[in-house]
C-alpha positions in Angstrom: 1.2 -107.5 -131.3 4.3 -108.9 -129.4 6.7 -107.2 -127.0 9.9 -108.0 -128.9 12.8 -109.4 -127.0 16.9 -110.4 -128.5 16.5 -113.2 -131.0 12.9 -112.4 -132.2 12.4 -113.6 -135.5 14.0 -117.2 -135.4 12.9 -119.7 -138.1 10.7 -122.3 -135.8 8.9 -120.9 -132.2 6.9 -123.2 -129.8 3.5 -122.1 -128.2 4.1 -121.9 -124.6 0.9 -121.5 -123.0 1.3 -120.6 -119.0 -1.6 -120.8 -117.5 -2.9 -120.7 -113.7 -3.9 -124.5 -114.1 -1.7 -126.3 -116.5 0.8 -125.3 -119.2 0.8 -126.7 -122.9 3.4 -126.7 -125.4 2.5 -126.5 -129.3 4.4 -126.5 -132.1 3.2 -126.4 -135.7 4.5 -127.4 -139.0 3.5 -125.1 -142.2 4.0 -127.0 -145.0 3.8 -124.8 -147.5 1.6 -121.0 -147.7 -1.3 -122.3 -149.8 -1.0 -126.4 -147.9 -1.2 -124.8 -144.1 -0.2 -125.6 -141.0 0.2 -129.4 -139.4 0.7 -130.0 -135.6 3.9 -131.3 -135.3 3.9 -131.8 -131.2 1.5 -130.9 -128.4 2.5 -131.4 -124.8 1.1 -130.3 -121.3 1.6 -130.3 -117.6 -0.9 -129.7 -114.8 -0.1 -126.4 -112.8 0.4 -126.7 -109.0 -2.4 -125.6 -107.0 -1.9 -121.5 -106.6 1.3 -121.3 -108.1 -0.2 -118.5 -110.2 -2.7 -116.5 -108.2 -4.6 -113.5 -110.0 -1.1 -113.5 -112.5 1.5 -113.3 -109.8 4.2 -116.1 -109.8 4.0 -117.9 -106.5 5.6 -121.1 -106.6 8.0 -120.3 -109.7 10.3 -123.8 -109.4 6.4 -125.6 -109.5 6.0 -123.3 -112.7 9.5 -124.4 -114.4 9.1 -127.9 -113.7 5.5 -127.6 -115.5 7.3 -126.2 -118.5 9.5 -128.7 -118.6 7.2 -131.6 -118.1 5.1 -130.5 -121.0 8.2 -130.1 -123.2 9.3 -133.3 -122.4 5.6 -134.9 -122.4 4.7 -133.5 -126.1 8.3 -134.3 -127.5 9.0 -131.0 -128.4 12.4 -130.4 -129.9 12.3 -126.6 -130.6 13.8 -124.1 -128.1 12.8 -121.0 -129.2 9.4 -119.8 -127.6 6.8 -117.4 -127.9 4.7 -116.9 -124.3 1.5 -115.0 -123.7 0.2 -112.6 -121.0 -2.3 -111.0 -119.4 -4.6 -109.4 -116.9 -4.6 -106.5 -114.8 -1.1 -106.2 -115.6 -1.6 -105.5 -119.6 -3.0 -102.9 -120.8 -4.7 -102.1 -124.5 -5.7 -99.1 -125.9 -7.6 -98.4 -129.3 -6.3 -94.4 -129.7 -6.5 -91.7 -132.0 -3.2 -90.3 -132.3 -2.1 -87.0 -134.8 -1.3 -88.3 -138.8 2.4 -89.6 -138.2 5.0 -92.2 -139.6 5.7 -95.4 -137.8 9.2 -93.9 -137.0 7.8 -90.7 -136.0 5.4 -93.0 -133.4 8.3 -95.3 -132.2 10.3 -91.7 -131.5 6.9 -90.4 -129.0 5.6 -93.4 -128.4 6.8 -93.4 -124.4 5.0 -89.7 -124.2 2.0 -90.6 -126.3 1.6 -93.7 -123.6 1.9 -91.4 -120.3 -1.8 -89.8 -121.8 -3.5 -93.3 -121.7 -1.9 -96.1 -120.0 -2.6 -95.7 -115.9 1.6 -97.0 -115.0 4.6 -95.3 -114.9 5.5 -95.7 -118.2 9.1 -96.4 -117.3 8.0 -99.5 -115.6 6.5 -101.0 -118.7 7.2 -103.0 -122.2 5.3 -101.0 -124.8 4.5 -101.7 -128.2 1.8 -100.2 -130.8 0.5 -100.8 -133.7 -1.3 -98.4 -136.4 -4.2 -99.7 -137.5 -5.9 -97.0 -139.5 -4.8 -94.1 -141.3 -6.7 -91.1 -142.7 -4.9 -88.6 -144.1 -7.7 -86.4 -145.1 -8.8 -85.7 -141.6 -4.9 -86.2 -140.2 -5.7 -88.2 -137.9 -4.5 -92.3 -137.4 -6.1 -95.5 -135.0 -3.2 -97.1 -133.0 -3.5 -99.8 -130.9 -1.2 -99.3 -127.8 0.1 -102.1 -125.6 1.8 -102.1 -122.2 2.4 -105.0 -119.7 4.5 -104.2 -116.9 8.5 -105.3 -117.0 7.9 -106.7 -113.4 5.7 -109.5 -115.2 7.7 -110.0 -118.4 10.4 -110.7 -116.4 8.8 -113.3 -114.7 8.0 -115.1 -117.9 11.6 -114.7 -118.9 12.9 -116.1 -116.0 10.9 -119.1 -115.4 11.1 -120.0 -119.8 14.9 -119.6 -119.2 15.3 -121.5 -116.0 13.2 -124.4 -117.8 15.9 -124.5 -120.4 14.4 -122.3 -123.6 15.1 -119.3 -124.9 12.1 -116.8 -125.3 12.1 -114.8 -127.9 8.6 -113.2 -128.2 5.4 -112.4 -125.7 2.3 -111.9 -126.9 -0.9 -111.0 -125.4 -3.2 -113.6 -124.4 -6.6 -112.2 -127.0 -4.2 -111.6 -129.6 -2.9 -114.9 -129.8 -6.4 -116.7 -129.8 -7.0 -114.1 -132.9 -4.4 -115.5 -134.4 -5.3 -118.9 -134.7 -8.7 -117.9 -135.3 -7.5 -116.0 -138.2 -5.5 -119.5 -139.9 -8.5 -121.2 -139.2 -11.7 -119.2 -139.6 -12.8 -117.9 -142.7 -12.7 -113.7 -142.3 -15.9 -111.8 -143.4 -15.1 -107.9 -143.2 -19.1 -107.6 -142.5 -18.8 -109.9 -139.1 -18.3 -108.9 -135.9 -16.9 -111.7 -134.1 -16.0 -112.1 -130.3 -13.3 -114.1 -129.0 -14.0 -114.9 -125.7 -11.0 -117.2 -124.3 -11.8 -118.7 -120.6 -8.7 -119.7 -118.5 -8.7 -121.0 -114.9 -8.1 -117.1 -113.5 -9.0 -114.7 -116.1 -10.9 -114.5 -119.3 -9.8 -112.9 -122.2 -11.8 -110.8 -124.7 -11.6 -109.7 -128.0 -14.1 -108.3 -130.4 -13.0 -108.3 -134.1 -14.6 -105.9 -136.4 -13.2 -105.8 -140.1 -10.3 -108.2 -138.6 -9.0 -106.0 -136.5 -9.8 -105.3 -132.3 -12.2 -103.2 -132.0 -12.8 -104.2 -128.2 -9.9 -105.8 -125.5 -10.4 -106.4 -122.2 -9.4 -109.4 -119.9 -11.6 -110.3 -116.7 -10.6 -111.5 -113.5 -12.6 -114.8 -113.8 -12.7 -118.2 -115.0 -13.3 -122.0 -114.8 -11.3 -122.1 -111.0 -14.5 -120.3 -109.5 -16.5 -123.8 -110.3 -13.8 -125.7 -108.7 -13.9 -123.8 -105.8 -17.6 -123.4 -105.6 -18.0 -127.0 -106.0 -15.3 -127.5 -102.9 -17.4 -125.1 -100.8 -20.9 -127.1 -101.8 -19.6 -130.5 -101.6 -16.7 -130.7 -98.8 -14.6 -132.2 -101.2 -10.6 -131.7 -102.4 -9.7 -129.7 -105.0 -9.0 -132.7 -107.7 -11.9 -134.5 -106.9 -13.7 -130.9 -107.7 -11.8 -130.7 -111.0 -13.4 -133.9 -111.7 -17.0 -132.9 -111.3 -16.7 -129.6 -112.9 -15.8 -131.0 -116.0 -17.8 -134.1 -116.0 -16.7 -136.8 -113.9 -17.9 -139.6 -111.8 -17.0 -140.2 -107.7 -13.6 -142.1 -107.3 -13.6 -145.5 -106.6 -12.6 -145.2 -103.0 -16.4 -143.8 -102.7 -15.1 -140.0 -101.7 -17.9 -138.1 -103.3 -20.8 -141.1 -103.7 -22.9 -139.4 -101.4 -22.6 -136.1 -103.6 -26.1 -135.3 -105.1 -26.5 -134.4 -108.9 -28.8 -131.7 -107.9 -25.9 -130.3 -105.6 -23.7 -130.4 -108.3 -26.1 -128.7 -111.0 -27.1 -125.7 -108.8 -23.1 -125.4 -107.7 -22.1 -125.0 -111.4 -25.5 -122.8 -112.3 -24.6 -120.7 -110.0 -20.9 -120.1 -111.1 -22.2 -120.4 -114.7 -24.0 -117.4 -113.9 -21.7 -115.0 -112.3 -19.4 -116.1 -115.1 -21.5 -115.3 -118.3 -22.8 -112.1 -116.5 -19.2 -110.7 -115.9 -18.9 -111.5 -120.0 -22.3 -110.4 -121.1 -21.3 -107.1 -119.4 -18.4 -106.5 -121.1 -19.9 -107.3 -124.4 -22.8 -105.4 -123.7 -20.4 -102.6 -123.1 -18.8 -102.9 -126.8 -22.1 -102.8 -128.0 -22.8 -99.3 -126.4 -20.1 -97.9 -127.4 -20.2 -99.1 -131.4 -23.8 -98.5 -131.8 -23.4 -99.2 -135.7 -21.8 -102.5 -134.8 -23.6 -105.7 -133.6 -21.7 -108.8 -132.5 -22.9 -111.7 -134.8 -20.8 -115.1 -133.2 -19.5 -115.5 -130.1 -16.4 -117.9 -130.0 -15.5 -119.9 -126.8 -11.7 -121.2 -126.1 -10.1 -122.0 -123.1 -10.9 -125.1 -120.4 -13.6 -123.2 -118.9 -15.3 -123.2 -122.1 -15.5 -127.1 -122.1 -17.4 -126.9 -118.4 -21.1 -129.1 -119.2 -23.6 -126.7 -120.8 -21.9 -123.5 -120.5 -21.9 -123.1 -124.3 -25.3 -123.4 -124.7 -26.4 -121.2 -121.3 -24.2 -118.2 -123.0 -26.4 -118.6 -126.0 -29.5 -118.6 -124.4 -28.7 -115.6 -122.1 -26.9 -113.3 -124.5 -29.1 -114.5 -127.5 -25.9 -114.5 -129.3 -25.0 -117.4 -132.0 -22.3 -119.3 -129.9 -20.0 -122.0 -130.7 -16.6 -124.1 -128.9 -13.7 -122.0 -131.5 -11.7 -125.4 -133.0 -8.1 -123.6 -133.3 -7.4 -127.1 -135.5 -10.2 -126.5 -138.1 -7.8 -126.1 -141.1 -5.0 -127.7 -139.7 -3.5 -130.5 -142.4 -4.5 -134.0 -140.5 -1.6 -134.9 -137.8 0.2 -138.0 -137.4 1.0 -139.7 -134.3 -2.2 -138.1 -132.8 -5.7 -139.6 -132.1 -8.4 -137.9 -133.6 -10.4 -138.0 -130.4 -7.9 -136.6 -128.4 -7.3 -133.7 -130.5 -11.3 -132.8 -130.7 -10.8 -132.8 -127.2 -8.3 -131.0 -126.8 -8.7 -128.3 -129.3 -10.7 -125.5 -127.5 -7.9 -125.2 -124.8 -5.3 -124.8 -127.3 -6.4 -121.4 -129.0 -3.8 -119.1 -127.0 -0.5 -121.9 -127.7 -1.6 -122.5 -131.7 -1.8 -118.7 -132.1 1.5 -118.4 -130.7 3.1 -121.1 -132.5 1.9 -119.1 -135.6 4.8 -116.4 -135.3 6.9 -119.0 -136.4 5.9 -117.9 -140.3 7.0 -114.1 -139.6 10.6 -114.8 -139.5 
């Protein structure tokens, strides 16, 4: 699902992946259809403090200097790229539309949106796609996309003033499909989530015979633990980056008199907000698809990488659930440690998956 823009289809795209906290550029290598896919360069750049705020561009210079740095810091030579978006600003719809053809539904697709998607439909970038068809009954399942132009355009801008063309966005679930998808092995009887944490928002998207069966994105992420931990602990925002995700006090002392216990019942508390906002959502799905019962739960993003969240989604959802490794079936990569990689691979679900629409041109 992409919302096509001039010079879609180009032979090589990076993964730009613009998030609230840091950006990262990816670009893959397939070697051949049956061989894979090999990393070829990986870059990233730490996001000024609020330059994105709940998906609105801020500080948009602090946004293209990002880009660039993590163009420049992963050695990327492409300049076509793919972005991703979402939020409160993208809308998805699973409809059930009359028995048509594709041109037929590109010719009413603008009037069939105005029934489902709550924006002026003029003020949006659509795009669909038909994902069932049954002619018997005359009836078809479309999925329906709309992100508002206002927010497209800001991608466009702040990829162009960076120096790179963009050629494609994508939505932020579909994308983490997508490089589950090259990496995963598909069962048609599994239901899978794909539950993708980012500093601001959390992306969701239930796969049931490898298609969406449930989107939604949620207005939360890994920055409530940073600020949570800031509130607790009187201390700056880096130093709370730190401790979310595992470190130790700086040398200067700033944060030696911090307790453990302080920290722990800081990040439970997040922890829980976090996984109930999830667990509701899911919960949701599972109303609605009463013949349908989500079997693995797969966490991407940074926030999926804050100590013992993995396991505390297990335990409250009692679903099986596991860190999603975008770089399971990747060919091994050269010129990158093996460490680094394992370390960096849950945050790289959304950039691999865009990379991917390099092989569709």
């Amino acid at each position: 699902m992409k919302f096509q823009l001039p010079g879609f289809g180009k032979a090589s795209v990076i993964g730009l992946d613009i998030g609230s906290s840091a950006v990262k550029a990816v670009e893959i290598v397939q070697k051949t259809r049956d061989k894979g896919f090999e990393l070829k360069s990986l870059g990233q750049a730490p996001l000024a403090n609020e330059a994105i705020v709940q998906g609105a561009f801020l500080n948009s210079s602090a946004i293209v200097d990002a880009i660039r740095e993590a163009v420049e810091s992963g050695r990327v030579r492409g300049k076509d790229v793919a972005a991703a978006v979402s939020g409160h600003s993208v809308i998805v719809k699973r409809v059930n539309l009359p028995q048509m053809t594709r041109e037929e539904l590109e010719d009413q697709i603008q009037w069939e949106a105005e029934q489902y998607i709550p924006f002026d439909v003029n003020e949006v970038n659509l795009d669909f796609q038909i994902l069932d068809s049954n002619e018997d009954e005359g009836q078809m399942d479309v999925l329906l996309v709309a992100a508002k132009k206002d927010l497209i355009d800001d991608y466009v801008q702040v990829i162009s003033e960076a120096g790179l063309n963009p050629v494609a966005i994508d939505v932020a679930g579909f994308a983490v499909q997508n490089a589950y998808e090259i990496n995963y092995e598909q069962d048609p009887e599994a239901v899978t989530a794909l539950v993708n944490i980012g500093a601001q928002v959390v992306n969701i998207n239930v796969l049931r015979n490898g298609i969406p069966a449930f989107t939604r994105d949620i207005m939360t992420g890994g920055a409530q633990y940073t600020e949570e931990i800031q509130k607790a602990l009187s201390v700056s925002f880096e130093e709370a980056e730190r401790i979310k995700m595992g470190g130790s006090p700086d040398d200067d002392g700033q944060v030696q008199d911090v307790i453990p216990q302080e920290v722990e019942q800081a990040m439970r508390s997040v922890s829980d907000t976090v996984i109930g906002e999830i667990s509701r959502s899911l919960d949701f799905f599972a109303a609605t698809a009463a013949d349908a019962r989500i079997s693995k739960v797969l966490l991407s993003g940074g926030g999926s990488k804050i100590s013992g969240l993995a396991n505390a989604f297990g335990e409250r959802t009692g679903l099986e659930t596991e860190l999603m490794n975008p770089l399971a079936h990747m060919l091994p990569s050269k010129g990158f440690e093996a460490e680094y990689l394992e370390a960096m691979a849950p945050l790289l679900a959304v950039g691999i998956g865009l990379a991917t629409r390099r092989v569709e041109a």
